[in-house]
C-alpha positions in Angstrom: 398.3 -34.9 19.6 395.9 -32.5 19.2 396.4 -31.8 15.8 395.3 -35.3 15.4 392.7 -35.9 17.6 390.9 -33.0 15.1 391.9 -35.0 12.1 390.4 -37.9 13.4 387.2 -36.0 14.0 387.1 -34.7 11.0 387.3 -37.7 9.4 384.8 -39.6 11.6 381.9 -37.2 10.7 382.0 -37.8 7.1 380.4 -41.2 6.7 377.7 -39.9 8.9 377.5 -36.7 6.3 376.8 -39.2 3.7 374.5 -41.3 5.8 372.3 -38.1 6.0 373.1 -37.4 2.3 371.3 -40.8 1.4 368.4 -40.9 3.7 367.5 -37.6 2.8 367.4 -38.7 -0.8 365.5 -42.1 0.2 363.0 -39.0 1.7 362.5 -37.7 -1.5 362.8 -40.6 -3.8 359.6 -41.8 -1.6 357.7 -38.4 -1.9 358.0 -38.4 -5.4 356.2 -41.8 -6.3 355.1 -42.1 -10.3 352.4 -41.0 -11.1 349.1 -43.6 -12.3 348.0 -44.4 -15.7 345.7 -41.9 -17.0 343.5 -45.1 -16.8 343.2 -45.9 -13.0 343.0 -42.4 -12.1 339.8 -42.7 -14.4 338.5 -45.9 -12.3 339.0 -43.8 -9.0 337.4 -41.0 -9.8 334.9 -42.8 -11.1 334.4 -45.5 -8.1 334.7 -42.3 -5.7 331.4 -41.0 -7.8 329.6 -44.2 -7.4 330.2 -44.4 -3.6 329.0 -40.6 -2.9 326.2 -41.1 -5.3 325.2 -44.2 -3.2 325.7 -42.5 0.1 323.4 -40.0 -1.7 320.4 -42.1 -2.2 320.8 -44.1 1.3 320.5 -40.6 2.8 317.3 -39.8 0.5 315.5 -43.4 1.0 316.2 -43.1 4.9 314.0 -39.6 4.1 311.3 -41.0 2.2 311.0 -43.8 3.6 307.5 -45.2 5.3 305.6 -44.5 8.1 305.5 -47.7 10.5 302.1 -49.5 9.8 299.4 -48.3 11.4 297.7 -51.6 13.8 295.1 -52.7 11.9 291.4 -52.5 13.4 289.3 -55.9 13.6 286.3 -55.4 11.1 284.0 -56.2 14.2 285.4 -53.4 15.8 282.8 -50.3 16.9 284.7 -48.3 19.0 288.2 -47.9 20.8 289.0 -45.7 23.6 290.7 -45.7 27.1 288.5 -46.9 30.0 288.6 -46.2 33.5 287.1 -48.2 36.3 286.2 -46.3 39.6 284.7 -46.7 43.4 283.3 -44.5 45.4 283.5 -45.0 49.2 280.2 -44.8 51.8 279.2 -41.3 52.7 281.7 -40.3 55.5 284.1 -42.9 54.9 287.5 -41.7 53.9 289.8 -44.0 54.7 288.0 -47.0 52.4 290.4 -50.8 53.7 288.3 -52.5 50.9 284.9 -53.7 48.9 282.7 -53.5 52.2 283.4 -49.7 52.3 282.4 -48.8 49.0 279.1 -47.6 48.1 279.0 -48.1 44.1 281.1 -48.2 41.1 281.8 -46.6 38.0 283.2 -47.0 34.4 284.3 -44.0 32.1 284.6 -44.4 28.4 286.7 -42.3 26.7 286.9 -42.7 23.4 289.9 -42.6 21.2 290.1 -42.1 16.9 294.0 -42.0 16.9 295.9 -43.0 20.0 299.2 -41.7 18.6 298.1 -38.3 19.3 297.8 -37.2 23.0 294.4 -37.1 24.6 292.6 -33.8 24.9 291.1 -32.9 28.9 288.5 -31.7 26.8 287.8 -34.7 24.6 284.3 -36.4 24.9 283.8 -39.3 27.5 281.2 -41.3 29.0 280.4 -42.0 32.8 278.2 -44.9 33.6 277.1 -46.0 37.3 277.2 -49.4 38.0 274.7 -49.5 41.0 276.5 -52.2 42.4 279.5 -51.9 44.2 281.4 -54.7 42.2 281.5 -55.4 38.4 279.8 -58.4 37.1 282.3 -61.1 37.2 281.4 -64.1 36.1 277.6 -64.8 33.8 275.8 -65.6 37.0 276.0 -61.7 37.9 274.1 -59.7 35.5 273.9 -55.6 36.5 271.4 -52.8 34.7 273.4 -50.1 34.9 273.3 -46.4 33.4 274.5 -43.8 31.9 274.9 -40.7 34.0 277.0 -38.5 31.6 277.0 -39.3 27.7 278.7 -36.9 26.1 280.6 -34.7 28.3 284.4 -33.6 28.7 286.5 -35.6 30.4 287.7 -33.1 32.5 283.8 -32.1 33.3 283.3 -35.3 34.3 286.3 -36.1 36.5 286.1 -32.7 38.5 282.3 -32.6 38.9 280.9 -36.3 38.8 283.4 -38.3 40.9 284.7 -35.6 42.4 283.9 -35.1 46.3 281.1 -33.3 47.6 278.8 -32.2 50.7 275.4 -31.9 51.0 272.8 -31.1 53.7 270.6 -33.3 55.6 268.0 -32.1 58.7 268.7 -34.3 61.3 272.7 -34.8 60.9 273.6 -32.2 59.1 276.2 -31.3 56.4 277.4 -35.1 55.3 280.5 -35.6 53.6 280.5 -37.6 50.1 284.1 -38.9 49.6 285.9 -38.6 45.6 285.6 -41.7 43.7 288.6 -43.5 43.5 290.6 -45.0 40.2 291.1 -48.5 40.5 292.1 -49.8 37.6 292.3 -47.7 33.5 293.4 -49.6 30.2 292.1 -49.7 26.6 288.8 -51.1 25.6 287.3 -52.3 22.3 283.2 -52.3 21.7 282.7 -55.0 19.2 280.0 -57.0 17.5 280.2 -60.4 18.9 277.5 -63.5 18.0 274.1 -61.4 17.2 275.6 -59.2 20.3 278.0 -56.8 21.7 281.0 -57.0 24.5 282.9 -54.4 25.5 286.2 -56.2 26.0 289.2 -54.4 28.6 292.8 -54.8 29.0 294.1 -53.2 32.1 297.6 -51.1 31.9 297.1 -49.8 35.1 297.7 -51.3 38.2 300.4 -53.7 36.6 299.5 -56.0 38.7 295.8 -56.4 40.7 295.5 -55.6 44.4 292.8 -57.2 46.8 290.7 -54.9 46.2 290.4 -55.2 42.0 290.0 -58.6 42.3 287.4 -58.0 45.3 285.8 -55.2 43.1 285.4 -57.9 39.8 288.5 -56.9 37.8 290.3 -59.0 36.3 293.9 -57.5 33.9 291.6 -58.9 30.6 288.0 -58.9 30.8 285.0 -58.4 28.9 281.0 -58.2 29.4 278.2 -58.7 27.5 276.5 -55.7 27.1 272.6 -55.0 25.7 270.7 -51.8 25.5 267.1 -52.0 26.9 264.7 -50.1 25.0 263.1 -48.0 27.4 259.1 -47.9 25.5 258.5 -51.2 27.8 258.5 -51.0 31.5 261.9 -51.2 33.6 262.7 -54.4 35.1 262.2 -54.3 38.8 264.1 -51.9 41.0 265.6 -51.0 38.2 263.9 -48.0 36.7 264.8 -44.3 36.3 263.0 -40.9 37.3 263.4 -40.0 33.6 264.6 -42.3 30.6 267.1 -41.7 27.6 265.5 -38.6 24.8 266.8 -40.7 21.6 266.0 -39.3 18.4 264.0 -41.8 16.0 266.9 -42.9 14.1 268.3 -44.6 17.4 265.2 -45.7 18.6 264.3 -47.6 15.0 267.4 -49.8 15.9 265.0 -51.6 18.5 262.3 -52.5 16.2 259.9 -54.2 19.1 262.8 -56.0 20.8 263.3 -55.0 24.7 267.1 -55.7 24.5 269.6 -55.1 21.5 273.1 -55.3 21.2 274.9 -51.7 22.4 276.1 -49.9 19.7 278.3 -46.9 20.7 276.0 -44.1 19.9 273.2 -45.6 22.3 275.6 -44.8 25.2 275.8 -40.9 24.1 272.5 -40.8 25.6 272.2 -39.5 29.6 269.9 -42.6 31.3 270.6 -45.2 28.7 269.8 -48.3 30.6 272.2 -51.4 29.6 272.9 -55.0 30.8 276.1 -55.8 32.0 276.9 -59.7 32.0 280.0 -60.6 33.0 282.1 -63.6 32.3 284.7 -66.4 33.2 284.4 -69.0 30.7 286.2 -68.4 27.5 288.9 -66.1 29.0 291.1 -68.9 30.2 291.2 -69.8 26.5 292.1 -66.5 25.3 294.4 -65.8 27.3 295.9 -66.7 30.5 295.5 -64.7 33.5 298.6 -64.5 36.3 296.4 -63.3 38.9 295.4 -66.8 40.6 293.8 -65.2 43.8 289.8 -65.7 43.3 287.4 -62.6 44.1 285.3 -62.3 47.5 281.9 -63.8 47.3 279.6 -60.8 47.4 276.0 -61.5 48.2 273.5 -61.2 45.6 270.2 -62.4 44.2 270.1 -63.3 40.5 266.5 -61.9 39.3 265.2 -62.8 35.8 263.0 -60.4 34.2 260.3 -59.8 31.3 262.1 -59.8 27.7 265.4 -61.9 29.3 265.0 -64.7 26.1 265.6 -61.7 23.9 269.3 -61.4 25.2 271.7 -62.1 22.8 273.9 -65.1 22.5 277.5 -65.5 24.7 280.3 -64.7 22.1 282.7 -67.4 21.3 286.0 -68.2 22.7 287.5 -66.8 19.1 285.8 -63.9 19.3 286.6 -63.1 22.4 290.3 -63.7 21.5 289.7 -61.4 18.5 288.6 -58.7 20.8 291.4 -58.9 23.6 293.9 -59.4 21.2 292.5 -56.1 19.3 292.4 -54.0 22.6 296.3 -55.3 23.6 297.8 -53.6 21.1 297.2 -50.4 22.1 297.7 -50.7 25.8 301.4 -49.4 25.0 300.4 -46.0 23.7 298.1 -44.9 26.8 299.2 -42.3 29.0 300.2 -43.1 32.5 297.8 -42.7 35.2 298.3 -43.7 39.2 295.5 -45.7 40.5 294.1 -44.8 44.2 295.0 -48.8 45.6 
């Protein structure tokens, strides 16, 4: 019996012997397909060039390709920049709640050639004072204000003009003049507009207005007339300065005998350049609309007219005011961040 068992065994494990025999020739007879016509190896080679040679020039026109468009500036365009609106509190007060505690305001020009290339602390700017402590708002309020600092570096004018100070009086001593504070910064276009000027404003900072901006005059697009006064006639009243603006002739030929003539930028690189502010409502709400609905404190003030007013040039138009907000919106994107004080 055992004899057979190993017979049977024997025989059992040679079909399976063949089974491995024939799959292991399947193997090979797979491994060892024909080879293609000398023409289709041709074709692939060839189709394998074209694809790398494609792949080739996709990576070369991806290099060479164009710079993204530059934004296009309006023809009626004189000058772009970043603008910053500031408030100084009253002597002594340094915990300001709103408008009533602020003694006057400010606006610093800073202007910009190329805004895709970061701003220099050293770059030229421009402070003017508004004497009043709110910004014209509507065409009822018209300010003369000033310019303090025409041509100075912005970090000059940061750390020294709005910064705080002391100074000394006899009968109460050392008083304490708080730092102006930032209340609103965005881009700003000056542009020729109907025989005039505006100097148009989109705010990028705050997002969104507090009491206090809308209190102060802001609005997150504005814009205000703005005329230079040509300082050979007499000041309007109140108005005047210990010492007016030194222009060379060439600016002051621009007034011919007019008193007032449409701002161009270089008449604001001038320390005590005297310019009318006029600010407006109408227009704006076709331009564009504003989200802030809240309307502005009624500040009291007394609208004076004043010798060489008629000269004043015309309001610009609804479509050039569009022109000049749409102009300073595109660049709102491309200012740095700042973090205003409210």
């Amino acid at each position: 019996m055992v004899t057979t068992r190993s017979m049977d065994h024997g025989q059992a494990e040679q079909p399976n012997a063949e089974k491995s025999a024939s799959a292991g020739s399947k193997r090979e007879a797979r491994q060892e397909a024909p080879e293609e016509p000398p023409t289709k190896q041709r074709k692939r080679s060839k189709d394998e060039s074209e694809n790398k040679h494609n792949a080739n020039k996709s990576d070369d026109e991806e290099v060479k390709r164009d710079p993204p468009e530059k934004v296009k500036q309006s023809p009626n365009c004189l000058e772009l920049g970043m603008v910053y609106f500031y408030a100084r509190p009253r002597v002594e007060e340094d915990d300001p709640q709103g408008v009533e505690d602020m003694a006057r305001s400010f606006i610093l020009l800073r202007p910009i050639e190329d805004f895709d290339k970061p701003l220099s602390d050293d770059g030229k700017a421009r402070l003017c004072i508004v004497p009043k402590k709110t910004f014209p708002a509507t065409g009822k309020e018209r300010w003369i204000s000033f310019v303090s600092k025409g041509n100075e570096a912005y970090a000059k004018i940061t750390g020294d003009e709005l910064g705080a100070r002391e100074y000394e009086t006899k009968t109460r001593g050392t008083r304490h003049v708080p730092a102006a504070m930032l209340v609103g910064a965005g881009a700003y276009a000056l542009s020729k507009a109907n025989k005039g000027s505006n100097l148009a404003y989109v705010l990028s900072q705050p997002k969104e207005l507090g009491e206090l901006q809308i209190d102060l005059g802001l609005k997150s697009r504005g814009y205000f007339s703005i005329s230079t006064r040509n300082p050979v006639y007499p000041a309007p009243k109140n108005a005047g300065l210990p010492e007016g603006p030194k222009y060379p002739q060439e600016v002051m030929d621009d007034f011919q005998s007019l008193r007032w003539i449409p701002t161009q930028p270089r008449h604001l690189d001038y320390d005590n350049t005297q310019f009318l502010m006029i600010g407006h409502s109408s227009g704006l709400e076709a331009a564009f609309v504003d989200k802030n609905t809240k309307g502005k404190k009624e500040v009291e003030f007394r609208e004076e007219l004043f010798e060489g007013e008629e000269e004043l040039p015309d309001d610009a138009g609804e479509d050039e005011i569009a022109e000049s907000l749409a102009q300073v919106e595109q660049y709102v994107g491309k200012l740095p961040k700042v973090e205003t004080s409210f």
